[in-house]
C-alpha positions as semicolon CSV with decimal commas, in nm:
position;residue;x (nm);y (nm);z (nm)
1;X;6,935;-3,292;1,575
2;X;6,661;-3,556;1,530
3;X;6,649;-3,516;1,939
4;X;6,600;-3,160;1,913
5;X;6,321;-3,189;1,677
6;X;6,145;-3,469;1,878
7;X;6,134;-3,239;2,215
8;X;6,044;-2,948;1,998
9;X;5,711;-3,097;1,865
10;X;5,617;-3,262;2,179
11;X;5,527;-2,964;2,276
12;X;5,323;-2,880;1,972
13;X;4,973;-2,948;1,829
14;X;4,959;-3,251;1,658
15;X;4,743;-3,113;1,396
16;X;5,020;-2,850;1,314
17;X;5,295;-3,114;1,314
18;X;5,094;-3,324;1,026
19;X;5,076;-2,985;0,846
20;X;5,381;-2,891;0,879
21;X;5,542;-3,245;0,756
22;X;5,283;-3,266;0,485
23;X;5,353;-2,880;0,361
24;X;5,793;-3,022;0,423
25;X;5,700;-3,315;0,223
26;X;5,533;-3,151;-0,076
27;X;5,780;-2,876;-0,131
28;X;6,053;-3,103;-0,069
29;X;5,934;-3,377;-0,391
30;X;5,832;-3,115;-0,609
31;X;6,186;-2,890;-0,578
32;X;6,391;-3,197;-0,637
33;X;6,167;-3,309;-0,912
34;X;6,235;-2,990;-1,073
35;X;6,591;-3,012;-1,025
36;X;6,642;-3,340;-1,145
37;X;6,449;-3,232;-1,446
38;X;6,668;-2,874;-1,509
39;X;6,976;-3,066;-1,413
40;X;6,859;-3,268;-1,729
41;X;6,794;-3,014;-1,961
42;X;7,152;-2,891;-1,885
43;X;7,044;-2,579;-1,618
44;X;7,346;-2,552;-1,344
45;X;7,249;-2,406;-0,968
46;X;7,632;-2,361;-0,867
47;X;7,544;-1,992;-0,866
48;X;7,303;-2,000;-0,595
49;X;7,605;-2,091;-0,334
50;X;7,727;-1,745;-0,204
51;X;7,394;-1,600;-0,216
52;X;7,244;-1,869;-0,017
53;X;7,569;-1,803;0,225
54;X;7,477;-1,448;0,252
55;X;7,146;-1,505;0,272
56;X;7,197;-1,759;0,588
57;X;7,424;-1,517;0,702
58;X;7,125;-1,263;0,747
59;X;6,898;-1,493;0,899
60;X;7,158;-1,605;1,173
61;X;7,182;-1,181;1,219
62;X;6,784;-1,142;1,228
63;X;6,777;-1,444;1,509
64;X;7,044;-1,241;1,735
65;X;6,834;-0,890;1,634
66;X;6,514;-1,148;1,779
67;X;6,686;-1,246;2,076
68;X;6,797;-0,907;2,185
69;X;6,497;-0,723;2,105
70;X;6,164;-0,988;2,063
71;X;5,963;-0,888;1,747
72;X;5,666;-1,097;1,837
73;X;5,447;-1,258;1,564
74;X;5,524;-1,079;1,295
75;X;5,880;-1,122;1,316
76;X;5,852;-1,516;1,368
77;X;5,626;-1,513;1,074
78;X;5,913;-1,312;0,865
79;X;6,208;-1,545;1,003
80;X;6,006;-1,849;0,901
81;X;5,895;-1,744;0,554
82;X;6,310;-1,600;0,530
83;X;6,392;-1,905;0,615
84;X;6,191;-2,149;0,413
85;X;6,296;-1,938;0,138
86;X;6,646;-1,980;0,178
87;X;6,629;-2,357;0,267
88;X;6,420;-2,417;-0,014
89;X;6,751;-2,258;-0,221
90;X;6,960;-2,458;-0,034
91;X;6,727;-2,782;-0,132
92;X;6,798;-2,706;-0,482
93;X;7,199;-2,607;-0,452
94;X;7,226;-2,956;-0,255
95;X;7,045;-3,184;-0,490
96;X;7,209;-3,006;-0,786
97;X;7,561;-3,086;-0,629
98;X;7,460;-3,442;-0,577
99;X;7,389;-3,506;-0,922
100;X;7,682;-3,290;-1,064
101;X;7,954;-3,249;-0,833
102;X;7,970;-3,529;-0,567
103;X;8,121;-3,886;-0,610
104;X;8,004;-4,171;-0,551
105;X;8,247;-4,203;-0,211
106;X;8,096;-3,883;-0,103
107;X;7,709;-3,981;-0,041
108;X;7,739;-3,950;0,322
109;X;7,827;-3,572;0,253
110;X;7,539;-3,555;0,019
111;X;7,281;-3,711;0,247
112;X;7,409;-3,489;0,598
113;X;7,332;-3,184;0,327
114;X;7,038;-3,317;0,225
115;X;6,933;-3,399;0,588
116;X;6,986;-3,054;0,718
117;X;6,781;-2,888;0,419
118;X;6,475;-3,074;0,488
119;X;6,467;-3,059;0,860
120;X;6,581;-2,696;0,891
121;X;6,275;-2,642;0,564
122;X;6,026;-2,842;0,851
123;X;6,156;-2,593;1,132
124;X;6,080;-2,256;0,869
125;X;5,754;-2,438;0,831
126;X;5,668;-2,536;1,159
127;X;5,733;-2,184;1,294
128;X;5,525;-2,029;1,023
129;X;5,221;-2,277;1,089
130;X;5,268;-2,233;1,488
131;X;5,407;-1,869;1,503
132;X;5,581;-1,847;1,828
């Protein structure tokens, strides 16, 4: 994946790279901050998992509806603000399953989940920022 992402922003602006980390960056400290913080007042986020499944479910559909029939820069735009939406959920589901549900033996399970939320959160932001 990390090869994927390094051949994807060759071809990028620099300047739109930065933003895009710095925008990943932001969102990604202040969503885990909060969750840390509801996870101690006692708030659970084990109810977000099979609308963030169904939700994923219609982005993957709206990226075969793109393919087939190319929406242009308004539907980028709508895929990547869909999408940083729903990774953004999936940011908090994760981090709330780390601190509640997972082991200590399971951290490499945590951190792969983790992984993918951020850099699929950079991608939504990246093809907001860029819009193609």
């Amino acid at each position: 994946m990390s090869f994927m992402i390094g051949v994807l922003c060759a071809y990028k602006s620099g300047e739109i790279i930065l933003q895009a980390a710095a925008l990943t960056v932001l969102v990604t400290g202040s969503l885990t901050l909060c969750t840390f913080w509801a996870a101690k007042r006692g708030h659970d986020f084990s109810f977000l998992g099979p609308f963030l499944l169904c939700a994923l479910l219609v982005l993957v559909a709206f990226g075969i509806i793109r393919i087939l029939f190319p929406l242009g820069r308004l539907g980028s735009l709508l895929a990547g603000c869909a999408s940083a939406l729903v990774f953004s959920g999936f940011l908090i589901y994760d981090t709330d399953n780390l601190i509640k549900r997972f082991d200590y033996d399971e951290y490499l399970l945590a951190a792969s989940a983790l992984y993918s939320d951020i850099i699929n959160l950079f991608l939504a932001f990246l093809s907001i920022l860029d819009g193609e």
